[in-house]
C-alpha positions in Angstrom: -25.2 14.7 20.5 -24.8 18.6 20.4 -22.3 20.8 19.6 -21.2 23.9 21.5 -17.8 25.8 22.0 -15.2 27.1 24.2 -15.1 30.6 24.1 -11.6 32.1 23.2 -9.0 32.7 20.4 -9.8 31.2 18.3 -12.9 29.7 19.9 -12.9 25.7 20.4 -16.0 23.4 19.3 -17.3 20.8 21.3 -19.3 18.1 20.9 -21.3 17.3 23.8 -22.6 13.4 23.9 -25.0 11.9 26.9 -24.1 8.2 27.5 -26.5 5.9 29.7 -23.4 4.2 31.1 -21.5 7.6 32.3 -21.6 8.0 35.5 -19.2 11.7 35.2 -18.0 13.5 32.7 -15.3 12.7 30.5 -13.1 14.7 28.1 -11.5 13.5 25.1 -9.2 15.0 22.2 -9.3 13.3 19.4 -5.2 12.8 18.2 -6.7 11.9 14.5 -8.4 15.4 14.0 -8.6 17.2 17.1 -12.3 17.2 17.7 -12.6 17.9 21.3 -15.7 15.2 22.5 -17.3 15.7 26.5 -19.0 12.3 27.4 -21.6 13.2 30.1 -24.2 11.1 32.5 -27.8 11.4 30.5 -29.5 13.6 33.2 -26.7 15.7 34.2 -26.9 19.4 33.1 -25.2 20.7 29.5 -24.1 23.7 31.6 -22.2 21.7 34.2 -20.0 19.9 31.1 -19.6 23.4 29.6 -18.4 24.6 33.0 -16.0 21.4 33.1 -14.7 21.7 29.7 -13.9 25.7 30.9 -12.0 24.6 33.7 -10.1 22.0 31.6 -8.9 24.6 28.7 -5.5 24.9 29.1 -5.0 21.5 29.0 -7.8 21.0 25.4 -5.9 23.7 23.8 -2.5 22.1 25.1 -3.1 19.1 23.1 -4.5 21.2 20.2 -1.3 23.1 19.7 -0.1 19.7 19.0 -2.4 19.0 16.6 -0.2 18.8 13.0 -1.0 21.8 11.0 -3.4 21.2 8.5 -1.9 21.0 4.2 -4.5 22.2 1.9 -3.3 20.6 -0.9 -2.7 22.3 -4.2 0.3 23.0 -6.9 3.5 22.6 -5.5 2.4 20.6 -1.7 5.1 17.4 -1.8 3.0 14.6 -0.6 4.3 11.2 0.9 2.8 8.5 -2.0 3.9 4.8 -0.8 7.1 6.1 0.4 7.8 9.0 -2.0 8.3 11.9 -1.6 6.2 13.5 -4.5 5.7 17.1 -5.7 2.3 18.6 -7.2 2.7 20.0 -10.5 0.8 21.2 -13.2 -0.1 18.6 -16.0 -0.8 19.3 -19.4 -3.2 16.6 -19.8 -5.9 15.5 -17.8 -5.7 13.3 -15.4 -2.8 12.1 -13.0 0.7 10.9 -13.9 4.3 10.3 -11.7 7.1 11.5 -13.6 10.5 11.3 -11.8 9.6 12.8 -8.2 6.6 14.9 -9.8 3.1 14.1 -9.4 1.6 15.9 -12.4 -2.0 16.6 -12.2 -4.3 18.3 -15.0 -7.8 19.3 -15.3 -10.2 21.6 -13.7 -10.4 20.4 -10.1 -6.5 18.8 -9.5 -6.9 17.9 -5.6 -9.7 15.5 -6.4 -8.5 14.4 -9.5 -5.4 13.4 -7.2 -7.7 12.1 -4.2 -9.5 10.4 -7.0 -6.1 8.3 -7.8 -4.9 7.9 -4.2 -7.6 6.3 -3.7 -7.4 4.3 -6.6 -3.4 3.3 -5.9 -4.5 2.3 -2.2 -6.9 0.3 -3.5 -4.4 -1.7 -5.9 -2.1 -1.8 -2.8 -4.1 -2.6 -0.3 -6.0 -5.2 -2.8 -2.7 -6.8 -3.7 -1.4 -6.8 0.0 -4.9 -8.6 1.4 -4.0 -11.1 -1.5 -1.2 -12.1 -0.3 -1.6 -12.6 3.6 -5.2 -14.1 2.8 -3.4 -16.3 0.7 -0.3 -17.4 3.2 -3.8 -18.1 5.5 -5.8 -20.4 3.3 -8.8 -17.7 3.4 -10.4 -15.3 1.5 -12.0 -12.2 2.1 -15.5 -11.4 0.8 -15.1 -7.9 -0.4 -12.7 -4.7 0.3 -13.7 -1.2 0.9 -12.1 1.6 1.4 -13.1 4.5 3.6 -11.8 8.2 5.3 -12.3 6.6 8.5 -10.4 8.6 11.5 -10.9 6.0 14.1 -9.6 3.0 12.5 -7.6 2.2 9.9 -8.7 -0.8 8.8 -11.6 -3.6 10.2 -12.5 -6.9 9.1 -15.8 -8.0 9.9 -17.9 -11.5 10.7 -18.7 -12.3 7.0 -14.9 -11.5 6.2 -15.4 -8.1 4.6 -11.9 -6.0 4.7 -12.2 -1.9 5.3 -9.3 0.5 4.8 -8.7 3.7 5.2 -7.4 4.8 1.5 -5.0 7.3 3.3 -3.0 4.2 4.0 -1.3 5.4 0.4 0.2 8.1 2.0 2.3 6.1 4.8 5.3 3.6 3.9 4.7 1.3 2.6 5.3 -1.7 5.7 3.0 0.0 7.4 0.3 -0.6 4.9 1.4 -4.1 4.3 1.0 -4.8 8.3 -2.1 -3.1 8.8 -3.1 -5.8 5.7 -1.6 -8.3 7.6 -3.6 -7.0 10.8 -7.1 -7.2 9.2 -6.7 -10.3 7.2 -5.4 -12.1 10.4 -9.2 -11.8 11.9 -10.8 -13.6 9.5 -9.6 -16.7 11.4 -9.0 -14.8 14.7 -11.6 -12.6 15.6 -10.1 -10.7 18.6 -6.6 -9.0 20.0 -5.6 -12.1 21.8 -2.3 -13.8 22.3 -3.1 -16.1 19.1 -4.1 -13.5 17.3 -1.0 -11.2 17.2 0.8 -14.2 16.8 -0.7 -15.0 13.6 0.1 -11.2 12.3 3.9 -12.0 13.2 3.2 -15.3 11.4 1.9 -13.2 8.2 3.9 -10.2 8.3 7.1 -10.7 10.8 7.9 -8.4 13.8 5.1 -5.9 13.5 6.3 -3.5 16.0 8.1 -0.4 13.7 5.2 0.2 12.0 2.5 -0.5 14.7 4.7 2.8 16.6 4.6 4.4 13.5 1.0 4.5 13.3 1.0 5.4 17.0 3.0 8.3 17.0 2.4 9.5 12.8 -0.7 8.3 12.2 -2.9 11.4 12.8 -0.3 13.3 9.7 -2.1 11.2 7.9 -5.0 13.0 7.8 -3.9 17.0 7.8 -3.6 16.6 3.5 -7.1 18.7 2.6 -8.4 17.6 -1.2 -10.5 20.4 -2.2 -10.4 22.7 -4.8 
């Protein structure tokens, strides 16, 4: 994998990957974060994907414009928390505390202190949810983790390991309860099959509202920027 970019203003990066099984090139946006990915044949010249993505840059910067606008968070950013709408505000104590529809963080680095406890409060959520539907199943789960992940948001593995993506905190709250109710539903069905999504109905009920949410909001998700 290599990375090159588009020339222009501003100029675009792209990653260029080499794929035994391509047999052209292909060209993908990503809608979590916008990283713009050319897939090409494992002989075939960087120059001629370069050329390609040239000829295609209307339509990559088209999609980037849609790209939601990135939120460095900081004092006064209202962030979605479980389906609150919650301001930033300064603390006089360390640490992170909800009062009313503040979200009062002190100390000397306040966006990781408050990634720090979204993670935490997904964790709780997402711990409590898993309980639950793993519980209506007559299974268990072998351990949850949580991760940043951008191409999933959530897996469950062979051994019945769960993984989230902790900015599951920052949708409502039925969404994280059914992408719970997703994952735990492959420990005793391992695939998308007909059986399996009716098992998630079984679990959660009628899953389509927040499987469109995460379809059409999911990549707002991951514009909030924790660094100080």
């Amino acid at each position: 994998m290599s990375a090159h970019h588009l020339p222009g203003d501003p100029p675009v990066p792209l990653i260029l990957r080499r794929s035994a099984r391509a047999r052209r090139i292909s060209l993908r946006v990503s809608s979590l974060d916008g990283r713009v990915t050319l897939t090409l044949p494992k002989n075939l010249p960087e120059r001629e994907a370069l050329d390609f993505a040239a000829e295609k840059e209307d339509w990559i910067r088209g999609h980037l414009s849609r790209q939601p606008e990135a939120v460095t968070v900081c004092i006064g950013t209202v962030l979605p928390v479980a389906g609150r709408a919650l301001r930033v505000a300064q603390g006089e104590t360390r640490g992170v505390r909800i009062v009313g529809d503040a979200l009062l963080v002190g100390g000397a680095r306040p966006a990781k202190s408050l990634e720090r406890y979204l993670k935490e409060l997904a964790r709780d959520h997402l711990a409590a949810a898993s309980d639950d539907y793993a519980a209506k199943l007559g299974r268990s789960f072998s351990r949850l983790t949580l991760r940043d992940t951008r191409s999933r948001w959530g897996s469950c593995s062979s051994d019945g390991a769960l993984m989230y993506s902790w900015r599951l905190i920052l949708a409502p709250p039925e969404v994280l309860r059914y992408v719970a109710a997703h994952e735990v539903a492959h420990l005793q069905e391992m695939n998308h099959s007909t059986a399996f999504w009716s098992l998630v109905h079984k679990l959660f009920g009628d899953y389509t509202a927040p499987r469109d949410w995460l379809r059409k909001n999911g990549s707002h998700l991951h514009r909030y920027i924790f660094a100080d």
